[in-house]
Every structure is written in structure tokens, then in C-alpha cells.
C-alpha positions in Angstrom: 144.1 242.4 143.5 147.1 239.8 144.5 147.5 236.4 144.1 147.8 234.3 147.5 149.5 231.4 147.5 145.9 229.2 148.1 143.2 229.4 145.8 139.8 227.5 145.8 140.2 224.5 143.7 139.5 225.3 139.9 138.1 222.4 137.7 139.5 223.8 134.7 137.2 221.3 132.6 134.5 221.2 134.7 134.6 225.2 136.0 134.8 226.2 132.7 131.6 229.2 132.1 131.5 230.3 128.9 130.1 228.5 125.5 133.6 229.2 123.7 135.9 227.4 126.2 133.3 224.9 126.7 132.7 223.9 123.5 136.4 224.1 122.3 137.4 221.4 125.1 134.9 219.3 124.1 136.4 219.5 120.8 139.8 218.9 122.1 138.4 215.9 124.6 135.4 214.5 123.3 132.6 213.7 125.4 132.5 209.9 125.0 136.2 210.2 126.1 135.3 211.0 129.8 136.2 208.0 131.5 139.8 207.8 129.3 140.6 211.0 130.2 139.7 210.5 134.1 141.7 207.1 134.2 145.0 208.8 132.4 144.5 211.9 134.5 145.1 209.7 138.0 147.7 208.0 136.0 149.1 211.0 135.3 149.0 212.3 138.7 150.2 208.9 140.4 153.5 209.2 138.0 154.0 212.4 138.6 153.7 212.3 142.3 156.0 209.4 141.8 159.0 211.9 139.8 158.5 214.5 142.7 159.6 211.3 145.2 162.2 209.8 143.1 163.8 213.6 142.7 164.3 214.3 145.4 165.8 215.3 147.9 166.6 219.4 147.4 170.6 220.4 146.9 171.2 224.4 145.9 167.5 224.7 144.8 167.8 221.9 142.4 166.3 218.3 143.0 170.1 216.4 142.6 168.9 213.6 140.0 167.9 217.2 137.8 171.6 218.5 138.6 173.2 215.2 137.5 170.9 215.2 134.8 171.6 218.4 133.4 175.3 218.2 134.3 175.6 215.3 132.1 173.6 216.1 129.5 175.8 217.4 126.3 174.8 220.5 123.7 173.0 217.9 121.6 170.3 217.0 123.6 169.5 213.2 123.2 172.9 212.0 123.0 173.0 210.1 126.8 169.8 209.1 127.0 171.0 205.3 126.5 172.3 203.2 129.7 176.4 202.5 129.7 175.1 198.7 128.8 171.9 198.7 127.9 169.1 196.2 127.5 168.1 194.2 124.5 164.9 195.0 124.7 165.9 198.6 125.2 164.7 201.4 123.6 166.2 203.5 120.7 167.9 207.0 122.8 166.0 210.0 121.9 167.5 211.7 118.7 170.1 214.5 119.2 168.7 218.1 118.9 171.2 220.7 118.4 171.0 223.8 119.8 168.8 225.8 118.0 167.4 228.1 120.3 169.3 231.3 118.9 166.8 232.4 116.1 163.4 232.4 119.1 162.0 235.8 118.0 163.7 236.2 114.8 162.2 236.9 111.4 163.1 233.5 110.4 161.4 232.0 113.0 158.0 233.1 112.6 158.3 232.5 108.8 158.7 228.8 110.2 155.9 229.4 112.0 153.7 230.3 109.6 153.8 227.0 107.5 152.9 224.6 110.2 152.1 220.6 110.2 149.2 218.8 110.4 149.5 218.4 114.0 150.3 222.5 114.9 147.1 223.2 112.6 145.2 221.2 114.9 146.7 222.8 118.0 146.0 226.4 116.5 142.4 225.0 115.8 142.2 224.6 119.5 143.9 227.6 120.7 142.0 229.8 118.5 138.9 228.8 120.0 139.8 229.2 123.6 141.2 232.4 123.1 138.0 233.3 121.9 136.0 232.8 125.4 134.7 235.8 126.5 136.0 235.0 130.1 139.7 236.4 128.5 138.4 239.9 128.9 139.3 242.6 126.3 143.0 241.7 125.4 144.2 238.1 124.7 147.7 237.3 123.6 149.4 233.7 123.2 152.7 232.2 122.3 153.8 228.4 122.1 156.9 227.4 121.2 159.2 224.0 120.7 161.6 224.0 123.0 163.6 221.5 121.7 163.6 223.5 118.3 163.2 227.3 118.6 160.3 227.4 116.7 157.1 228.9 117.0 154.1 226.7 117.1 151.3 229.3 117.7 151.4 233.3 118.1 148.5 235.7 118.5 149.6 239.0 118.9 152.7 238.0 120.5 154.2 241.3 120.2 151.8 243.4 121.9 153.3 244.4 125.2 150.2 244.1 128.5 150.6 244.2 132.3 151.8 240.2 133.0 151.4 240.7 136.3 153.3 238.2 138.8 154.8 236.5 135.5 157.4 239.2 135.2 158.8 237.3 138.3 159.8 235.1 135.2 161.9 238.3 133.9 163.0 239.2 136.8 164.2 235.5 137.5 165.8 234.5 134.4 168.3 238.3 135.1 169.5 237.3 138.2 170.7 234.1 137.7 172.3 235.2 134.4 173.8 238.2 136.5 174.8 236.9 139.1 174.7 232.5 138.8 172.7 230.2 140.8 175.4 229.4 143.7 175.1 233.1 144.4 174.5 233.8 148.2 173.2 236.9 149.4 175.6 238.0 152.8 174.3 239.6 156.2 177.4 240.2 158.5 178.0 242.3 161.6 181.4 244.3 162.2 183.0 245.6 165.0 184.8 248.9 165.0 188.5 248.5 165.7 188.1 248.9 169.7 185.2 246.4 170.0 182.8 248.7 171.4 180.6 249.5 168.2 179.3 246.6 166.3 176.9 247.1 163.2 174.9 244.9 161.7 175.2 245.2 158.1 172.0 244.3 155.6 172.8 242.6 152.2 169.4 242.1 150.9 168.6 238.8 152.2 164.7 239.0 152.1 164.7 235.6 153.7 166.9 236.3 157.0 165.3 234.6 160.1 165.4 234.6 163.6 167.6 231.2 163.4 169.9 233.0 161.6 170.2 235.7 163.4 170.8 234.3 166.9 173.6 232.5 165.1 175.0 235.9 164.3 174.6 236.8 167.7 176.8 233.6 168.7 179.3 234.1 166.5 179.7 237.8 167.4 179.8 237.2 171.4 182.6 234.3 171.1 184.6 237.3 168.9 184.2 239.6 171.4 184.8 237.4 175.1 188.1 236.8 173.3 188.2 240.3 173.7 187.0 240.9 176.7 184.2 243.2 176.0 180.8 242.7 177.6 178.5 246.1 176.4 178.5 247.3 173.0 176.6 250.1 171.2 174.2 248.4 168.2 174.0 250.5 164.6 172.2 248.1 162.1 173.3 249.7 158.3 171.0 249.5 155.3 172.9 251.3 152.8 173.3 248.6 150.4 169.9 249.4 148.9 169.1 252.9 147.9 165.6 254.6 146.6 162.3 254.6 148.5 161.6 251.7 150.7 157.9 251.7 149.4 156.1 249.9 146.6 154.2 252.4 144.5 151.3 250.6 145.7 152.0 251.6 149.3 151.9 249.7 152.6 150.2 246.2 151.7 150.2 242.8 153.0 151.5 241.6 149.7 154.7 243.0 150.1 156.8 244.8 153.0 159.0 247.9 152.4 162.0 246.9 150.3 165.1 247.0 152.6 168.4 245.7 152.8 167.5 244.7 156.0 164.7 242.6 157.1 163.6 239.6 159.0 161.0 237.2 158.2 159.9 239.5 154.9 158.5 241.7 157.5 155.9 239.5 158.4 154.2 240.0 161.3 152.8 236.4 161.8 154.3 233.1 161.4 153.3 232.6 157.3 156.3 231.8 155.0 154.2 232.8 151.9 151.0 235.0 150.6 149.5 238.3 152.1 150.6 238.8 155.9 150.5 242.1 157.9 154.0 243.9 157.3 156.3 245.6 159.5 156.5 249.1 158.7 160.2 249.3 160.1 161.7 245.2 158.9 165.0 246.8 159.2 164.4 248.3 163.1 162.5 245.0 164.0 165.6 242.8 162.8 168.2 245.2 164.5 166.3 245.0 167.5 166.0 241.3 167.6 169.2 241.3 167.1 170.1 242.9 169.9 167.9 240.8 172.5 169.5 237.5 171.1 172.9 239.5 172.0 171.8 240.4 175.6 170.5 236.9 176.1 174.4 235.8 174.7 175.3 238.0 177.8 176.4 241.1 175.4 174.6 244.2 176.6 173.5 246.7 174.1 172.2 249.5 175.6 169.8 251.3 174.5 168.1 250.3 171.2 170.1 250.1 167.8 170.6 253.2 165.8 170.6 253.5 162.1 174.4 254.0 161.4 176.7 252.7 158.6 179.5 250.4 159.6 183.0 252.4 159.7 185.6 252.1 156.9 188.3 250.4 159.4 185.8 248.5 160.8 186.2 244.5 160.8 183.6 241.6 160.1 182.9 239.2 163.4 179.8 237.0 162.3 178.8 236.3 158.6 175.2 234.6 157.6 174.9 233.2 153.9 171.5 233.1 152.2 170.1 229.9 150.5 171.9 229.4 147.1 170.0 232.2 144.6 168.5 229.1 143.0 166.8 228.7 145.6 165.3 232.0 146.2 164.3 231.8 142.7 162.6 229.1 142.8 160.6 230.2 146.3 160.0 233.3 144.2 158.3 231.5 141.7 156.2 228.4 143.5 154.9 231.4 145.9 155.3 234.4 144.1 156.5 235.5 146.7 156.9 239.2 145.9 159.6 240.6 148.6 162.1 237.9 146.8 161.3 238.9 143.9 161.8 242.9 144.6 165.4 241.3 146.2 166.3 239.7 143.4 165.9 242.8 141.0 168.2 244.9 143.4 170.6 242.1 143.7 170.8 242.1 139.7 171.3 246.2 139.7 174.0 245.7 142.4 175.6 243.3 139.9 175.2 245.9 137.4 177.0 248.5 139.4 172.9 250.3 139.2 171.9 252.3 142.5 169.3 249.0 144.2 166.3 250.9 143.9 163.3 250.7 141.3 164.7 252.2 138.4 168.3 251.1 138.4 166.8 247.6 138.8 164.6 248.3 135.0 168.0 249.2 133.8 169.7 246.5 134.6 166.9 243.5 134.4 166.6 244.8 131.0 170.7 244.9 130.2 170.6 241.5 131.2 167.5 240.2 128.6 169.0 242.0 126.2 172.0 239.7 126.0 170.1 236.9 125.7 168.4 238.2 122.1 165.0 238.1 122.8 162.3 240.9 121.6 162.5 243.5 124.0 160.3 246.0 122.2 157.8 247.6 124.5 158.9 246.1 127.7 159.0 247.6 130.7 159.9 246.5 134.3 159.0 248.8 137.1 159.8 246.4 139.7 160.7 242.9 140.3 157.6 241.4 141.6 154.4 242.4 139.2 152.9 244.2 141.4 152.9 247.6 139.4 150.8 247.9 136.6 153.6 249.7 134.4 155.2 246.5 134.2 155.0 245.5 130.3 155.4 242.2 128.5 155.1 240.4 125.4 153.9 236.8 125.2 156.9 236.3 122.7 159.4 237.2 125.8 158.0 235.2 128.4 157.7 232.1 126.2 161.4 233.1 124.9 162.3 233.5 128.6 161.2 229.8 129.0 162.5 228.2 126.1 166.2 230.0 127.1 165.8 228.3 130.3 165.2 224.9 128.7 168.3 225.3 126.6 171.0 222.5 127.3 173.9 225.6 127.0 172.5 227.6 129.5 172.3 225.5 132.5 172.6 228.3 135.1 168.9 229.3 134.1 167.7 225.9 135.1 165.9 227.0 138.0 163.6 228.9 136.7 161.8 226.3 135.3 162.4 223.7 138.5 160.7 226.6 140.6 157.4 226.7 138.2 154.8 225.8 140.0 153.3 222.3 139.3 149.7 221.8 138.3 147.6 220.5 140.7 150.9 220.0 143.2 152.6 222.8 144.5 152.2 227.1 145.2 150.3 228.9 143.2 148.5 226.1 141.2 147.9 223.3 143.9 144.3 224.0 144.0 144.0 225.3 140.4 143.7 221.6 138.9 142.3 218.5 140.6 143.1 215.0 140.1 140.4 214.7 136.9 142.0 217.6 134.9 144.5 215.8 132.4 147.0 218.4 133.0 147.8 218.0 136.7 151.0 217.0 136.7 152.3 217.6 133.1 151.5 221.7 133.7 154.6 224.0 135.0 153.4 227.5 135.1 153.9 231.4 136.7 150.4 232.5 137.6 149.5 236.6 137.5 146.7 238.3 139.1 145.6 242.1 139.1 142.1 243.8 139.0 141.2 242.8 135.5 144.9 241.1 134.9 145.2 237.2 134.5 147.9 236.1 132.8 149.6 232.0 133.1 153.1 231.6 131.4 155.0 228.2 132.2 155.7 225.0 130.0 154.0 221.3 129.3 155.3 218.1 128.2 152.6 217.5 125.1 151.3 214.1 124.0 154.3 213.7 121.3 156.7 214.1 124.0 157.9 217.9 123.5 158.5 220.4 126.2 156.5 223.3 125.1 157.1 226.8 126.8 153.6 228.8 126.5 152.5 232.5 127.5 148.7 233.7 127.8 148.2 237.2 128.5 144.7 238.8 129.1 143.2 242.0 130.4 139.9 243.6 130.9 139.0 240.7 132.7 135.8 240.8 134.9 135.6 237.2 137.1 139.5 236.2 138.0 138.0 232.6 138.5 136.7 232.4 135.0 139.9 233.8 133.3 141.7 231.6 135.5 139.9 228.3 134.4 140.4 229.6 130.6 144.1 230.4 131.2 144.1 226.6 132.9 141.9 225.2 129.8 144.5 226.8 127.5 147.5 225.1 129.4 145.6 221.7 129.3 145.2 221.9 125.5 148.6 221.6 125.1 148.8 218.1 126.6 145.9 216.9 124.0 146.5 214.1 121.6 146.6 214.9 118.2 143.4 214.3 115.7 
């Protein structure tokens, strides 16, 4: 099973099946607090609707008030929080954190952990009992952790590696960007051979190439060759770049088309930008071929259809297309998880590696890359980019360490990962997952996964103190995905509770 982008809507306070999860909200909630918790959840909602608004508009897959943000912001956190003149009346600026975020994982950090306040008690109080609905299935891990501070608020078994699904997009995410930075654009060019008579259309691994984009190729190839004076041409179309089979260990499916460095659309067959969609079984043929119809309509003949060929050596490039920034695919790959992005990305990361692009030269190099940023790698392992193949293995510990690195003011060029989350209640993956009464629509960022008997939910949430908290939940030997979903959800929501 494979997450679509759409799911019916999920109560996860009032779906909730299960006396553990049940009870354990009420615990966290209260039921004389219904009508509070109702009025601050629409509040909550209206202000965040009104942060998506004021954000906007996009610029290189960041909102530009986040860029400016972040680009201002100094290693110590809260130091520019204040106004060049501010108020009177104004508040204090939020106290300076340094960056501590080096020791997430480390012996000394779960030390800390281990001798927690009043207020983590209470949230392991409530954690502990979720975890224990039955709805979890056989195998429940969880991590929290402080952001702002590197520490760990809650762990259980946060080293045991399981299948996390489509939230090793998270992974797979957080190694491109540090690869290859988030201006990265990913190039699809055509070349002519030195007479003008050959042209091949060279694949780059643009999962996201379009028709639009193509017939501007087209253009830009007949204008090079009129000044030429050539009118017929014989079409290659190369797909070299990537190496490895084209296929998914799964096989064909409509969750994902065969990887190649050449496609249009995804390979979609229908006009969807995101979740299952019948698949080409040739994206690179289809593309080449298009192609070569937007070139006869130019006036450029072609012949008879494109062969695969690679470009020659003296060959010379006529028409260049440049991908959205990789921000952006990231964070597409993340609000959708959408899995052909994903499966780019991880190639795109072994090419920057100097890996073959296939499967396993992508596990090398995904995992060179997390390496460097000192998280526990023990037990993972990533078969592919997407989550899709059940030998992909996680701990909770990475992915919330994965998060928390992303949230860390020196390491800006991660930023996108978490801008891509989706938002509760709002966008991809968890738009129907929350409604307007749950109290964590809004304040809930978070990377759904979904396999037969797989749910796992990894993101971060603003809690009722005011921290940014990056959480993992990992289950397995799940039975109903909709009742492990609304635990996973009533996990999430936990976080935003006030403190008793």
C-alpha cells in the first residue's frame, strides 16, 4: 500500500478507536475543556491560514519573508528578534540560543535526557500512553527533541532501525541539498552534431520536465538551426546520465514510473501533478517523441521517430531547459511525496558523489552525505529515494536528528526541508488528516508513510511553551492504516498540549 496525496478526512480526536489513545487524550484535553479547545483550534487555524498569506509569495522554493528571515537571522538564535526602533510597549526579544545542535545523538545527550523537568515528565506521561494503543501495531518507536537545544525530550526505542516508509523522503531530502545546495537546477539540453544534421536530446534527470518546457526547447533549437539553414534533422534522445535498472523493485506501478534520465510529466499518463497515475512504460521514448512533433510543428522535420543514441563528443549544445531550484523539488517531494522526485533526487546526490545514478550508488552516497552531519547511522539502510522498498531502514533518533539539523540557524541550505513539510489540516499529505476542531491543524509540519502494515509520521510542532519540537513515530505490524493514522495524528497533537 501507497500513500495518495488525498485521504478521507481523519478526526484525530474524534476518530480515535482504541481505549489507550482515547483515554490518554482525554488526559491530555480534558473533557470539560471541549469548547476551549474547539474555539483555540479555529483560532489556530485562522492564524495560521493568515502566516500562509502573509508568506507568501514562493521565490526558489522558499516563501521570501522565510528567506529574509533566515538570511538575517545570526548563529545565536534570538538575537534580531527586536524592531530597529522598537515600541515602548514592546516586548522583551526572545533570548539568544547558541548553537547546540552538535551533541543530537550523542551519549551526553540522552544522559540529559534522562533527567527531565516537570513539564517533559508530563509530556512522557502522555506519550507513554498513546504509544500504548493497540492501533500502533506490533513495533512502536518515538523520538522528540528541542530544537532550539539538541536535547532529547522523549525516546522509546529510538535506536531500533524499521521500514519508515515515505519519511525516508526526509533522508533522502536533507542529502541532496547538503550535496548539491538548494539553488541547484537540474539541466535538460539538446546538441547538434557539428554539421547540424543530428541533434540529441540529452536527459539530466529532471523528473518534472513538461511539455511547456519542451516546446521551448524546440524553439530555441529551430532559431539555432534556420541560422543555419537546415530544415530535417535526424532525432537521438540520450539517457546515459542515469545508469542501473529503470524499474522499482516493486515493478510497474502507478506510484512511480521507471526511473530515467529522461521523462516528461513523471510519466504520467493523465493530467495529475501528484499521487498514483497510470505510467508510461517508455517516459524517455514518449518525451523524445514529443519532442520531435513540437520540432515538426517549429517547421524542423525529423524523420522517422527518435532513436536512443548518446550525443557525440564534438557535438555542441543549441537549447538548454533549467529545472525549478532543488528547493523546490524538495519541497514538492515532501508536500506530495511524490516518489519519482524523490528517486531523482537520490541519483542527483550519487552523481554529486561521482556514484553510478542507480539504486545502490544512490545508498552509498545518501548515506556519505548523513554521515557528515553526525547523526546515528547504525542500522540504516536506504534502498531507494522514495520509501517505497521495504529494505529501507530508519531510526526514530535519525529522522528527528534529520529535523532538528534542518532547524539549525548554521545550516540554512537545509531549510527546505522543513518549508516542504506538509501542514496539518492545510496542504499534501495531511490536508484531510486534521479538521478545523483538532488543535493541531496548523501548528503540525509532518512527512507521512504508508505500506501494508507501515505507518510512520515524522515532522515538527511549535508546543504551547513556544519550542519547535522535531518528532519521529515509527510503527509496524499495523492492521487498519486509518486507525494508526489517527494515533500517529493523536501523538503529533500531544505535543501542542499545555502543560499540567
Amino acid at each position: 500500500m501507497t500513500e495518495p496525496v488525498k485521504r478521507p478526512s481523519i478526526n484525530p480526536l474524534n476518530a480515535l478507536r482504541g481505549p489507550a489513545v482515547a483515554g490518554c487524550l482525554n488526559k491530555v484535553y480534558g473533557s470539560s475543556n471541549w469548547q476551549f479547545t474547539a474555539g483555540s483550534a479555529v483560532l489556530g487555524l485562522a492564524l495560521a491560514a493568515g502566516a500562509v498569506l502573509a508568506a507568501g509569495p514562493w521565490d526558489s522554493g522558499q516563501r521570501k519573508a522565510e528567506q529574509q528571515w533566515a538570511a538575517a537571522r545570526d548563529r545565536t538564535g534570538g538575537a534580531h528578534h527586536q524592531p530597529a526602533a522598537p515600541a515602548a510597549a514592546a516586548p522583551a526579544p526572545a533570548p539568544s540560543a547558541p548553537a547546540v545542535l552538535a551533541a543530537l545523538g550523542t551519549a551526553e545527550e540522552q544522559t540529559a535526557a534522562d533527567a527531565p523537568d516537570g513539564t517533559t515528565a508530563a509530556l512522557r506521561d502522555r506519550l507513554t500512553g498513546l504509544l500504548d494503543s493497540p492501533a500502533l501495531g506490533t513495533v512502536r518507536t518515538a523520538v522528540v527533541i528541542d530544537t532550539a537545544t539538541g536535547r532529547r525530550l522523549y525516546g522509546k526505542g529510538a535506536g531500533t532501525a524499521m521500514t519508515p516508509a515515505s519519511t525516508v523522503k526526509i533522508a533522502t531530502t536533507v542529502a541532496a541539498l547538503s550535496a548539491l545546495g538548494p539553488d541547484h537546477r537540474i539541466a535538460t539540453t539538446v546538441r547538434a552534431s557539428p554539421d547540424s544534421r543530428t541533434l540529441t536530446l540529452v536527459g539530466g534527470g529532471d523528473p518534472t520536465l513538461d511539455r511547456a518546457a519542451l516546446r521551448s526547447l524546440a524553439a530555441d533549437t529551430v532559431r539555432a538551426l534556420r541560422d543555419r539553414g537546415v530544415g530535417t534533422v535526424r532525432l537521438a534522445y540520450d539517457t546515459s546520465r542515469y545508469s542501473g535498472p529503470a524499474l522499482h523493485p516493486i515493478g510497474p506501478n502507478e506510484n512511480l514510473a521507471p526511473v530515467s534520465a529522461l521523462m516528461m510529466d513523471e510519466g504520467r499518463l493523465d493530467r495529475t501533478d501528484s499521487g498514483p497515475a497510470p505510467r508510461s512504460g517508455d517516459p524517455a521514448g514518449d518525451a523524445a517523441r514529443t519532442f520531435a512533433g513540437l520540432l515538426n510543428d517549429a517547421g524542423v522535420g525529423t524523420g522517422p521517430g527518435p532513436a536512443r543514441g548518446r550525443a557525440a563528443a564534438n557535438s555542441r549544445p543549441v537549447a538548454k531547459h533549467l529545472s525549478a531550484p532543488l528547493s523546490g523539488l524538495v519541497e514538492r517531494a515532501l508536500t506530495n511525496s511524490d516518489n519519482d522526485i524523490a528517486e531523482a533526487l537520490a541519483r542527483q546526490t550519487a552523481l554529486a558523489a561521482g556514484e553510478p545514478a542507480d539504486f545502490k550508488g544512490a545508498r552509498r552516497a545518501v548515506t556519505a552525505q548523513l554521515k557528515k552531519l553526525h547523526l546515528p547511522l547504525t542500522g540504516a539502510n536506504f534502498a531507494d529515494g522514495s520509501g517505497l522498498n521495504r529494505q529501507d531502514k530508519v531510526t526514530a533518533g535519525l529522522l528527528a536528528g534529520l529535523l532538528a539539523r534542518a532547524a539549525d540557524p548554521d545550516r540554512p541550505e537545509l531549510r527546505p526541508v522543513l518549508t516542504g513539510l506538509p501542514v496539518a489540516g492545510f496542504s499534501g499529505t495531511l490536508r484531510d488528516r486534521y479538521t478545523v476542531k483538532s488543535p493541531g491543524t496548523g501548528l503540525i509540519r509532518a512527512k507521512t508513510g504508508t505500506l501494508t502494515g507501515v505507518n510512520t509520521l515524522a515532522g515538527t510542532v511549535v508546543d504551547a511553551q513556544g519550542r519547535l519540537l522535531a518528532f519521529a513515530f515509527l510503527s509496524s505490524g499495523t492492521t487498519s492504516p486509518s486507525e494508526a493514522q489517527s494515533a500517529l495524528d493523536a501523538l503529533a497533537t500531544s505535543l501542542t498540549a499545555h502543560p499540567r
